[in-house]
DRENTI-373318 format. One line per field, with one value per atom (N, C-alpha, C): atom name; x, y, z negated; residue number from 1. Coordinates in steps of 0.2 Angstrom, whole numbers, plus 2048, in hexadecimal, padded with zeros to 3 digits. Example, Ala and Ser with C-alpha at 12.3 -4.5 7.8 and 13.67 -1.06 7.14 Angstrom:
// residues 2
a <- N:CA:C:N:CA:C
c1 <- 842:83E:842:840:844:840
c2 <- 7E4:7EA:7F0:7F5:7FB:800
c3 <- 7D9:7D9:7D9:7DD:7DC:7D9
k <- 1:1:1:2:2:2
END
This chain:
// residues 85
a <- N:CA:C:N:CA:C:N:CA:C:N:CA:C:N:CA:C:N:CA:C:N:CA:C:N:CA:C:N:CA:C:N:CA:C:N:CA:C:N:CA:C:N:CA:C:N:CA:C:N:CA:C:N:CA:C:N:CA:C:N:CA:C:N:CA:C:N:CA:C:N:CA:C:N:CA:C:N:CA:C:N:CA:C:N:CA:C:N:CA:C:N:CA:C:N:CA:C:N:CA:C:N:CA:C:N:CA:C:N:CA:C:N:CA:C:N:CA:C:N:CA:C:N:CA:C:N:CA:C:N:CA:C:N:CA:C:N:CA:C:N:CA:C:N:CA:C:N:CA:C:N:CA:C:N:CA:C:N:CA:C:N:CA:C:N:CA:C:N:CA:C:N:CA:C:N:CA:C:N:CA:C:N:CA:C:N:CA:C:N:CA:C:N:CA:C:N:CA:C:N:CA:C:N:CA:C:N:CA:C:N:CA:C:N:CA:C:N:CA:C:N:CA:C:N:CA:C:N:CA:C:N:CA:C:N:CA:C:N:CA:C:N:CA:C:N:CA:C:N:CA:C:N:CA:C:N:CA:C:N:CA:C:N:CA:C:N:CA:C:N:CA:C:N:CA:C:N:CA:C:N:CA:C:N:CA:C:N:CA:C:N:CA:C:N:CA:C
c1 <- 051:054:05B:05F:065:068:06F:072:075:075:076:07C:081:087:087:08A:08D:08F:093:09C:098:09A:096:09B:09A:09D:099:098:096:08F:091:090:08F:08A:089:080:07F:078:076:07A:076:079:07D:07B:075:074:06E:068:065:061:060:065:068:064:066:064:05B:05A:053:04F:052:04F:04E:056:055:04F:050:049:044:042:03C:03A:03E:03E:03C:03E:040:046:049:050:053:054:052:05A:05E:067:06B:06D:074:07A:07E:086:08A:08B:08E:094:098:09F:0A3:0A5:0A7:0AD:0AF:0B4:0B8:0B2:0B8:0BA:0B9:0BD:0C3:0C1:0C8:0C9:0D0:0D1:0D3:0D4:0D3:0CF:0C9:0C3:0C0:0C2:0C3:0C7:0CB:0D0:0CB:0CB:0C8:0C0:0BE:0B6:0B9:0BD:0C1:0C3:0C6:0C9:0C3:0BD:0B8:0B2:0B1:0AF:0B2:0B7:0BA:0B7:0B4:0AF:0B4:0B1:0B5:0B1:0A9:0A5:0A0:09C:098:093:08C:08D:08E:093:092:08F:08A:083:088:086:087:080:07C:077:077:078:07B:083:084:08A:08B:085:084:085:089:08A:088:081:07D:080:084:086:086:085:083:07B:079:072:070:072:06D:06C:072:070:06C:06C:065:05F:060:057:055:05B:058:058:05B:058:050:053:04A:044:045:040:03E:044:042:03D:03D:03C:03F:046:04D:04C:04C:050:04D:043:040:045:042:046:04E:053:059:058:055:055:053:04F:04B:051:04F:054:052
c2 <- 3CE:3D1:3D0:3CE:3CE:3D4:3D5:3DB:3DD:3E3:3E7:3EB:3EA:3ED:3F1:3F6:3FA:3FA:3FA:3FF:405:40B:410:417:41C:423:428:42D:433:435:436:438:434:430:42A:428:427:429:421:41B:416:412:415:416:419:41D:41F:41C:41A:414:40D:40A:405:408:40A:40B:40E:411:411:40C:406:401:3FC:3FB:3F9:3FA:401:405:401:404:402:3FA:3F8:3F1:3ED:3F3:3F0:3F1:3F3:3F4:3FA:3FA:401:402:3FF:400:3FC:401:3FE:402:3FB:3FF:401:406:409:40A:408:40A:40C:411:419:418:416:414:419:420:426:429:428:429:423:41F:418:414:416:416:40B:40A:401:400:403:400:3FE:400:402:3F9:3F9:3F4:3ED:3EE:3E8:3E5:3EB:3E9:3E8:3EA:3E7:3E1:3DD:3D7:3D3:3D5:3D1:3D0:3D5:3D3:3D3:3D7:3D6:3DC:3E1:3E6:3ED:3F1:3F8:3FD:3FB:401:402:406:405:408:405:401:3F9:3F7:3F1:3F0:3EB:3EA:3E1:3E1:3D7:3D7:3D4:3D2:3CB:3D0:3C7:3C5:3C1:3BD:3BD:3BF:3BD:3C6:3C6:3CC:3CD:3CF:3D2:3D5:3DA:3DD:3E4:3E9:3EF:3F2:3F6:3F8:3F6:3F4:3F2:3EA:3E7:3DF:3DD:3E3:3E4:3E5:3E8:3EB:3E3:3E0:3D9:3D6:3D6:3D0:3D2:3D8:3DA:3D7:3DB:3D9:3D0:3CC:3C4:3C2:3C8:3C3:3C2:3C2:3C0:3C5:3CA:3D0:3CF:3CE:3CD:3C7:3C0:3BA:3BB:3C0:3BF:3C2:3C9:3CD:3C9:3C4:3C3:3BE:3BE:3BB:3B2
c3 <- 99B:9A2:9A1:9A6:9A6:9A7:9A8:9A4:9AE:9AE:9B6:9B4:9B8:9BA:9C1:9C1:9C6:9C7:9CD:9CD:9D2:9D0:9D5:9D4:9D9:9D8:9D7:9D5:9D5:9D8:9DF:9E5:9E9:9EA:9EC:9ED:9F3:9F5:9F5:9F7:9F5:9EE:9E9:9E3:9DD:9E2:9DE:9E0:9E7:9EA:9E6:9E6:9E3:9D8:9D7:9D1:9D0:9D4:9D4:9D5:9DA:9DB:9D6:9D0:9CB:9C6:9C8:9C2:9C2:9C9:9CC:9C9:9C8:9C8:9C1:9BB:9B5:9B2:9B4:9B2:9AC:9A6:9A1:9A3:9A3:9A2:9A5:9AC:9AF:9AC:9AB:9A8:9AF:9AF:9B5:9B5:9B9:9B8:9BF:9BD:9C2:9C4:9CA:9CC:9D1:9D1:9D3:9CD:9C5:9C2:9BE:9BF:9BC:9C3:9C7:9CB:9C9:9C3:9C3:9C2:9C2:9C0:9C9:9CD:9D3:9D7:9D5:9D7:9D4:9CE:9CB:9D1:9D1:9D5:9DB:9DE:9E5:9E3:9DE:9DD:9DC:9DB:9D7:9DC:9E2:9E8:9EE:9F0:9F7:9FA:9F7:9FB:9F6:9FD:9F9:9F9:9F9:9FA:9F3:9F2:9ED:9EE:9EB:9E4:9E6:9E1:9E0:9D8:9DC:9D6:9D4:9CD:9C9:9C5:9C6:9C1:9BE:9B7:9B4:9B6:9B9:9BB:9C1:9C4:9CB:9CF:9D5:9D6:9DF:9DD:9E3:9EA:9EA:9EE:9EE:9F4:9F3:9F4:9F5:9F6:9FA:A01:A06:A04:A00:9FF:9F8:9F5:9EE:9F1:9F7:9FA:9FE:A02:A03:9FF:9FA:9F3:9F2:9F1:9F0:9F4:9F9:9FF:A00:9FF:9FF:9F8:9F4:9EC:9E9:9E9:9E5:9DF:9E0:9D9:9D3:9D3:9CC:9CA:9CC:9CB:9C8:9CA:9C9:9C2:9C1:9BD:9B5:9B5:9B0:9AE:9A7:9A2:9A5
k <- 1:1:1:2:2:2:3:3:3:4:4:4:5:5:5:6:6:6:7:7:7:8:8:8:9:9:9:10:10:10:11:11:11:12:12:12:13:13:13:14:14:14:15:15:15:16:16:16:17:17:17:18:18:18:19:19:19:20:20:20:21:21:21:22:22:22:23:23:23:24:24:24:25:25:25:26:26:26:27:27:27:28:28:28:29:29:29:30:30:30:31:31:31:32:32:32:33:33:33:34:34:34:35:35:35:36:36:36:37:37:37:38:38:38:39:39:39:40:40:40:41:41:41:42:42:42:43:43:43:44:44:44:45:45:45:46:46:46:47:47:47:48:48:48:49:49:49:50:50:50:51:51:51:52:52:52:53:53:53:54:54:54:55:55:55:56:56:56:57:57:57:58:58:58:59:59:59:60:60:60:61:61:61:62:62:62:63:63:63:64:64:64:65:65:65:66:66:66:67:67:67:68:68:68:69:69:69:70:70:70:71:71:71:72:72:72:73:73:73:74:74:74:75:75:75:76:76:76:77:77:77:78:78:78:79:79:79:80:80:80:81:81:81:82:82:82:83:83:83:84:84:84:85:85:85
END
């Protein structure tokens, strides 16, 4: 299984959707990285999508979008396929 990144906050309702949905899916560890605490860690996911909201989800190389563009990966069939090694 490829390796799942976050960018996520605290306090965050489709942060935690998003993450359930991984579960659900297979996914034992997303590396999470909490951008209301590392205020560059915040800029960098800015430079690296052009989006300022979270979660932004990467699986693998490839970088999904937020929870409503994980639930349509989903829903088409996309997310096993991305997921698997």
């Amino acid at each position: 299984m490829k390796p799942v990144k976050m960018y996520t906050t605290q306090v965050c309702p489709f942060c935690v959707r998003a993450k359930s949905l991984l579960k659900q899916r297979g996914v034992e560890q997303i590396e999470e990285i909490r951008i209301d605490l590392d205020p560059a860690a915040r800029e960098v996911m800015m430079a690296q999508t052009g989006r300022r909201t979270v979660p932004q989800i990467y699986i693998g190389d490839t970088h999904v979008g937020g929870c409503d563009d994980l639930v349509a990966l989903d829903q088409r069939g996309g997310l096993l396929p991305l997921l698997a090694s």
